[in-house]
C-alpha positions as CSV (number, residue, x, y, z in Angstrom):
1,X,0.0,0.0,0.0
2,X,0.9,3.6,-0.8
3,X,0.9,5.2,2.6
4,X,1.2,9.1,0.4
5,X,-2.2,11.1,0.5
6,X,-4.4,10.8,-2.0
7,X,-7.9,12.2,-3.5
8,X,-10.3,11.0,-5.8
9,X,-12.3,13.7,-7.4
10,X,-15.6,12.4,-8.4
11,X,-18.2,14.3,-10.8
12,X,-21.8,13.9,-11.8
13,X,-23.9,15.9,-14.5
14,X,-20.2,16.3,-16.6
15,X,-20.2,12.0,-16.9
16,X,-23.6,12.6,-19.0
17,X,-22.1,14.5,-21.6
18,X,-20.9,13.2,-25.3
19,X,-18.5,14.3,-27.6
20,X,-18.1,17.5,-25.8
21,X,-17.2,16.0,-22.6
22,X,-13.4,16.7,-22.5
23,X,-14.0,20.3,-22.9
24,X,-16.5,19.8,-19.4
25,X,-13.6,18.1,-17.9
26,X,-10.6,20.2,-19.0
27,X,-12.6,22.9,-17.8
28,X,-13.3,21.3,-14.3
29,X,-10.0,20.4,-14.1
30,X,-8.6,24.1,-14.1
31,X,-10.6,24.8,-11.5
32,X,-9.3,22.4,-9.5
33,X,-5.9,23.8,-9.9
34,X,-6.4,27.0,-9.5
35,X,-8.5,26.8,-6.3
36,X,-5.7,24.7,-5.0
37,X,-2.8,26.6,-6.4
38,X,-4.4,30.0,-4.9
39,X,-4.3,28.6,-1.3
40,X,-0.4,27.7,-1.6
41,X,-1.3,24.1,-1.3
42,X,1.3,21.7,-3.6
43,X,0.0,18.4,-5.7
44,X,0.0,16.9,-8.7
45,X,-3.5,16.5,-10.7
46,X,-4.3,13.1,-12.6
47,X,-7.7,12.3,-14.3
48,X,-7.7,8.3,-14.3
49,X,-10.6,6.6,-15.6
50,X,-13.2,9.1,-15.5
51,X,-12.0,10.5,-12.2
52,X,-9.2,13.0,-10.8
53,X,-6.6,11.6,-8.6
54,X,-5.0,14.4,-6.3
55,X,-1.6,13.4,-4.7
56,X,-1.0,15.8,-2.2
57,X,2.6,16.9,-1.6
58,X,3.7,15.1,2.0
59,X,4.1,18.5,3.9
60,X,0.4,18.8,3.3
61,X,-1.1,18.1,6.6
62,X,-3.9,20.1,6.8
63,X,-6.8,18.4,5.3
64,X,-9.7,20.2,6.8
65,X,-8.5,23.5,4.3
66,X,-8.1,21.0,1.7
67,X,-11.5,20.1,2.3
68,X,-13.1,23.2,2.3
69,X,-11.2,24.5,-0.6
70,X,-12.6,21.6,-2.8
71,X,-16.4,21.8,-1.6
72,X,-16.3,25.2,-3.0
73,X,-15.5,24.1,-6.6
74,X,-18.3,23.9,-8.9
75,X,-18.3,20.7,-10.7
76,X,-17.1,18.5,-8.3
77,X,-20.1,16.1,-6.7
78,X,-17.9,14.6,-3.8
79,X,-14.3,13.2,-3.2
80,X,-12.5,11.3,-0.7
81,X,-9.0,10.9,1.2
82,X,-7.9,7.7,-0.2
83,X,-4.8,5.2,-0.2
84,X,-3.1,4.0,-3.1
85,X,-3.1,-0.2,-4.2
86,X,-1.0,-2.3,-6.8
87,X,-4.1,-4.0,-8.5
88,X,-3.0,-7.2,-7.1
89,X,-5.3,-9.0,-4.7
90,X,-3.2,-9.2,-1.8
91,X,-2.3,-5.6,-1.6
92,X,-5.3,-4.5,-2.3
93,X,-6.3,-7.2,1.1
94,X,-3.9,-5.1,3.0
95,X,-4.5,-1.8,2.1
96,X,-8.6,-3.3,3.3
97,X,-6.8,-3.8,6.0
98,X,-4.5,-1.3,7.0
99,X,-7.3,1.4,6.1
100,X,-9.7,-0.1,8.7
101,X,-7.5,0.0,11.4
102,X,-7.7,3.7,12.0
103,X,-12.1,3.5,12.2
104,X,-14.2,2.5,15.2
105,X,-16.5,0.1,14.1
106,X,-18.4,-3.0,14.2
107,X,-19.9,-3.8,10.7
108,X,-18.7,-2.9,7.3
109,X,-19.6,-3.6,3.4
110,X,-17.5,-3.5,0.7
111,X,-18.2,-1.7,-2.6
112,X,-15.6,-2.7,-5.5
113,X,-16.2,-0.8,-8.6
114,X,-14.2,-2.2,-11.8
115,X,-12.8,1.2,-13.9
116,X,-10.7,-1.8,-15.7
117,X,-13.0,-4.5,-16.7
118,X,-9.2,-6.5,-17.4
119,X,-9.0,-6.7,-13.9
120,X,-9.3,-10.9,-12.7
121,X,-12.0,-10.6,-10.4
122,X,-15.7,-8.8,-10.9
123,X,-16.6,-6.7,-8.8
124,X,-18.7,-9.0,-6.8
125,X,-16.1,-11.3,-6.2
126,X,-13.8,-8.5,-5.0
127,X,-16.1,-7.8,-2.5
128,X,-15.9,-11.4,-1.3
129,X,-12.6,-11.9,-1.5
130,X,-11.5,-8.4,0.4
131,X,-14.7,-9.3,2.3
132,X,-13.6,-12.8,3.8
133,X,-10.4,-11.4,4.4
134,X,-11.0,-8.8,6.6
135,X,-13.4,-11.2,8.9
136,X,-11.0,-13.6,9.2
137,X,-8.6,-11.4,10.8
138,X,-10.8,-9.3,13.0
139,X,-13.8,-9.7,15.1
140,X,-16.1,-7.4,12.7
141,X,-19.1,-8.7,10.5
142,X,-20.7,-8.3,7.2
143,X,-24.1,-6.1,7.1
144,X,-25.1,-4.9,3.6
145,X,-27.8,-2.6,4.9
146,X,-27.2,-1.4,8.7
147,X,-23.3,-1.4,8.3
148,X,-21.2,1.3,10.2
149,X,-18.4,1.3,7.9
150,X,-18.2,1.0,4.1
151,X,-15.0,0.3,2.2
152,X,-15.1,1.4,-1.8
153,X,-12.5,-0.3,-3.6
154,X,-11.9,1.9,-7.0
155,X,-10.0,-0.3,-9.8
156,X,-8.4,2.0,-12.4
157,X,-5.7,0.7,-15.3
158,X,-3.3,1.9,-13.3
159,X,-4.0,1.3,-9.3
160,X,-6.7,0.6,-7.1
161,X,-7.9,3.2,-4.7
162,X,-9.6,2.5,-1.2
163,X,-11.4,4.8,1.5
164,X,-14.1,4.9,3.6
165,X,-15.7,8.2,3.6
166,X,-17.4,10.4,0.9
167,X,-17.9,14.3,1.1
168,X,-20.3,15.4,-0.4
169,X,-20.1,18.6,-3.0
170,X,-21.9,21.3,-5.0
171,X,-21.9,19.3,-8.1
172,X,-23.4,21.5,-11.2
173,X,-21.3,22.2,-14.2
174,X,-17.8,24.1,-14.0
175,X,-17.7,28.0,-13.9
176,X,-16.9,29.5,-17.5
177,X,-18.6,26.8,-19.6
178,X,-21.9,28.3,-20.1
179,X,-20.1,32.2,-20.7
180,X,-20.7,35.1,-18.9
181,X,-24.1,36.9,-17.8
182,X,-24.4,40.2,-15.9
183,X,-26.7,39.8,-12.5
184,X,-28.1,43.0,-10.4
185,X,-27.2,42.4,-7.0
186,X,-28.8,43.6,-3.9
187,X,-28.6,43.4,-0.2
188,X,-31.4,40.7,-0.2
189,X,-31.1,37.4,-0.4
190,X,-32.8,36.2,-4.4
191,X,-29.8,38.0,-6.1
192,X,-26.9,36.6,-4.0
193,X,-28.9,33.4,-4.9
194,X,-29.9,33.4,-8.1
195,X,-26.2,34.9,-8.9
196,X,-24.8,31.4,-7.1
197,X,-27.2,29.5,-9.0
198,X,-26.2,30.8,-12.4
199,X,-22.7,29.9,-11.7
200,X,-23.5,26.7,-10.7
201,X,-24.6,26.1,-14.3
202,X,-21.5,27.1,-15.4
203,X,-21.4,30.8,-15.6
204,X,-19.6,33.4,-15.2
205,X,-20.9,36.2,-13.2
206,X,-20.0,39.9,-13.3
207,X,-22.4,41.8,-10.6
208,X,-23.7,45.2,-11.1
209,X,-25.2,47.4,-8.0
210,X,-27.4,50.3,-8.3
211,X,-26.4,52.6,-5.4
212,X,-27.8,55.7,-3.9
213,X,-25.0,56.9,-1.9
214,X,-24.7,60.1,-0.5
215,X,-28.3,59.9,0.2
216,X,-27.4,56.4,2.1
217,X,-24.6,55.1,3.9
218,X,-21.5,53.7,2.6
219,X,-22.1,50.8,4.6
220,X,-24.9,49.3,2.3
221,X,-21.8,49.4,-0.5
222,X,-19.6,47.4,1.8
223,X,-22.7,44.9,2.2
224,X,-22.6,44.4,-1.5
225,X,-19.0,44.0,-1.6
226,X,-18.6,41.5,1.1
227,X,-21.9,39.6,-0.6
228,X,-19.4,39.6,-3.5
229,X,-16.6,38.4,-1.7
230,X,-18.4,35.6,-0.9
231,X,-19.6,34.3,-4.0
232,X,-16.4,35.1,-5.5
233,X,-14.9,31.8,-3.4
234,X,-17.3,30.2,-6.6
235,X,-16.1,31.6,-9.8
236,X,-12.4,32.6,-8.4
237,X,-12.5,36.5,-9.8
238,X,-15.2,38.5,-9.6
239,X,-15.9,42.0,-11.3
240,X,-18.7,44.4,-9.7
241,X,-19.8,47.7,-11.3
242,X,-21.2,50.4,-8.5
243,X,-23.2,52.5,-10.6
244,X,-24.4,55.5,-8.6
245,X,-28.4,55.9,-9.3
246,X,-28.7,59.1,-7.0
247,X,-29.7,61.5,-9.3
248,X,-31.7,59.2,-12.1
249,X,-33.2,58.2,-8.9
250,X,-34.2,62.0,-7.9
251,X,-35.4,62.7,-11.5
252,X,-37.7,60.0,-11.7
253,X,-38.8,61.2,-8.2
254,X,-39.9,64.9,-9.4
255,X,-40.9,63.8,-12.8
256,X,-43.9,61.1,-11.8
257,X,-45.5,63.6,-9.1
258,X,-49.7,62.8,-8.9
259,X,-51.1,59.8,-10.6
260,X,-47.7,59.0,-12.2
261,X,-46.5,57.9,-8.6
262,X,-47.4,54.8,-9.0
263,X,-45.3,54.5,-11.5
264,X,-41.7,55.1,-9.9
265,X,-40.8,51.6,-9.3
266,X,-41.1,50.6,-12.4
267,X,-39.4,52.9,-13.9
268,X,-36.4,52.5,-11.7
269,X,-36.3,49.3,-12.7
270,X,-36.8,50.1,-16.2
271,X,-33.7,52.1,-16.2
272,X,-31.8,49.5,-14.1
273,X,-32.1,46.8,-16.5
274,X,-30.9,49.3,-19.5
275,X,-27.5,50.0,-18.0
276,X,-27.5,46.8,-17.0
277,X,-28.2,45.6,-20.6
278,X,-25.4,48.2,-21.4
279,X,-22.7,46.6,-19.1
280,X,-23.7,43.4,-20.5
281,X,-23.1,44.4,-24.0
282,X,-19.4,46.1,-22.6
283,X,-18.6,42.9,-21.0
284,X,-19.6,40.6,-23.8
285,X,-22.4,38.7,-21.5
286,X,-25.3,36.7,-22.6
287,X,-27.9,37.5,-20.1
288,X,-29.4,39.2,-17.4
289,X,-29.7,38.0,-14.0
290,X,-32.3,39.8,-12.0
291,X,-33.0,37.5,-9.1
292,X,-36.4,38.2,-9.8
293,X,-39.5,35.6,-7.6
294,X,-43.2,35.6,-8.9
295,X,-45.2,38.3,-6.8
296,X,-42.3,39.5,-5.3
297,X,-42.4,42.9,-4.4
298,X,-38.6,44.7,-4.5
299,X,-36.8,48.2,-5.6
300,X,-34.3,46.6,-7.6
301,X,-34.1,43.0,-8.6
C-alpha cells in the first residue's frame, strides 16, 4: 500500500455528456488547480478513468483547508481521502486492512467498482474476497444494509484506490462553460442566490449594484462587496460595477409627481435593467440576472 495522500475527485452531471465531454472536464480540471494553487497548497493532478486523482505533496497536513477549498469548486459532486493499491489481490487485502485499522466500528460492506474490466475478479467477487479477508482477521461482521463502515474499492488501469468516507459537493457544471451573464445584485437574499445558482450552471458572473449613496450610507456598498466576496470563493474572480443611481433616482422622483406615482418603481427598474443591458453588452455577456421571484415585491431586482 501507498501510505502518500491521496484524493479521488468524483463528478456527476459532466459524466452525462458526449463528444463535448473533455472540454467539461478540462474545464473542471482548471478549477481544480487554481482553487488549489491559490491557497499555496502543492499536488499533482491526474484524471484516471473518469476520475481525478490528487496526490498531495507530503508536507500537506492540513486536510480540513483541503476540504473546504474543494467543496467550494463547482463541478465536483464529492471526493475522498484515499490510499493507493497495486491492483493485485493481496495488496489490495492489506491496504482493506490497514485502512480499517484507523475507524471504530463493528460492521462494514464493501463496494468494489471495476474502472478496468481486465481486472481478474468482478466486482462482486472483490467484495468477497476483500470481504472474507477482513473477517477472518478481526472480530467485525458483514451487514449490507445497517453497516457502520463501508469500504469502496476503486480499480483503475493503473491502481486501485480504497477509502471509507465520501464528502459530499456542489456538483453542477464548471464556472466558465456556459459564458458570462451580468446579474443586479442587492442586499437581499434572491440576487446573491440566483447569482450562485447561475454559476453553478456554469457561468460566469459579473455583478452590477445600483447605489444611492450620498443619500445612504457607505455601509450598504460594503454589504454588496462583502456579498461579492463571498460568492467570488465560486467563480475565483469577480468583477462588480457600483453605478451610482442618485440622481436618475431624484429625477424619476420629481418627474412622476400625482397619478404618475405609481409608477416610480417601475421605472427605476426600467432604467436598471438598460445600463445593465449596457454593461452586459461592454462585458460581452449573454444574459441578465435579475433575481427576480413571482409576486415578489422589491426596488431593484
Amino acid at each position: 500500500m501507498d501510505s502518500d495522500k491521496y484524493i479521488i475527485i468524483h463528478y456527476a452531471e459532466i459524466a452525462l455528456k458526449g463528444n463535448n465531454r473533455g472540454f467539461f472536464e478540462d474545464a473542471l480540471r482548471h478549477n481544480i488547480e487554481k482553487a488549489l494553487k491559490r491557497e499555496g497548497i502543492k499536488f499533482l493532478l491526474k484524471k484516471i478513468s473518469g476520475r481525478f486523482v490528487v496526490q498531495l505533496d507530503e508536507e500537506e497536513k492540513d486536510y480540513e483547508k483541503i476540504s473546504g477549498i474543494l467543496k467550494n469548486v463547482i463541478g465536483i459532486a464529492h471526493f475522498s481521502y484515499a490510499v493507493k493499491s497495486p491492483c493485485e489481490i493481496e495488496s489490495i487485502k492489506d491496504a482493506a486492512m490497514s485502512l480499517l485499522k484507523t475507524k471504530n466500528f463493528n460492521t462494514f460492506r464493501l463496494s468494489a467498482v471495476r474502472s478496468d474490466k481486465k481486472f481478474p475478479l468482478t466486482s462482486q467477487q472483490l467484495n468477497e474476497v476483500v470481504g472474507e479477508h477482513i473477517v477472518k482477521n478481526s472480530d467485525k461482521k458483514v451487514s449490507l444494509k445497517n453497516f457502520d463502515v463501508e469500504v469502496v474499492i476503486e480499480i483503475t488501469d493503473r491502481d486501485a484506490f480504497l477509502y471509507v468516507e465520501k464528502e459530499g459537493c456542489i456538483g453542477g457544471l464548471p464556472v466558465g462553460v456556459s459564458g458570462k451573464v451580468v446579474s443586479l445584485i442587492s442586499g437581499g437574499i434572491d440576487s446573491p442566490v440566483s447569482s450562485f445558482y447561475a454559476m453553478k450552471r456554469g457561468c460566469n458572473v459579473v455583478f452590477v449594484h445600483f447605489h444611492s449613496f450620498p443619500y445612504t450610507g457607505i455601509e450598504s456598498i460594503e454589504k454588496i462587496k462583502n456579498i461579492v466576496k463571498i460568492l467570488n470563493k465560486f467563480q475565483f474572480r469577480s468583477k462588480i460595477y457600483l453605478v451610482p443611481f442618485a440622481d436618475l433616482q431624484s429625477e424619476i422622483f420629481v418627474n412622476t409627481a400625482g397619478n404618475f406615482e405609481k409608477f416610480r418603481v417601475v421605472l427605476y427598474r426600467r432604467f436598471m435593467l438598460r445600463l445593465a443591458e449596457k454593461i452586459s453588452e461592454m462585458e460581452k455577456a449573454q444574459a441578465l440576472i435579475t433575481g427576480d421571484a413571482i409576486g415578489q415585491v422589491a426596488s431593484q431586482t
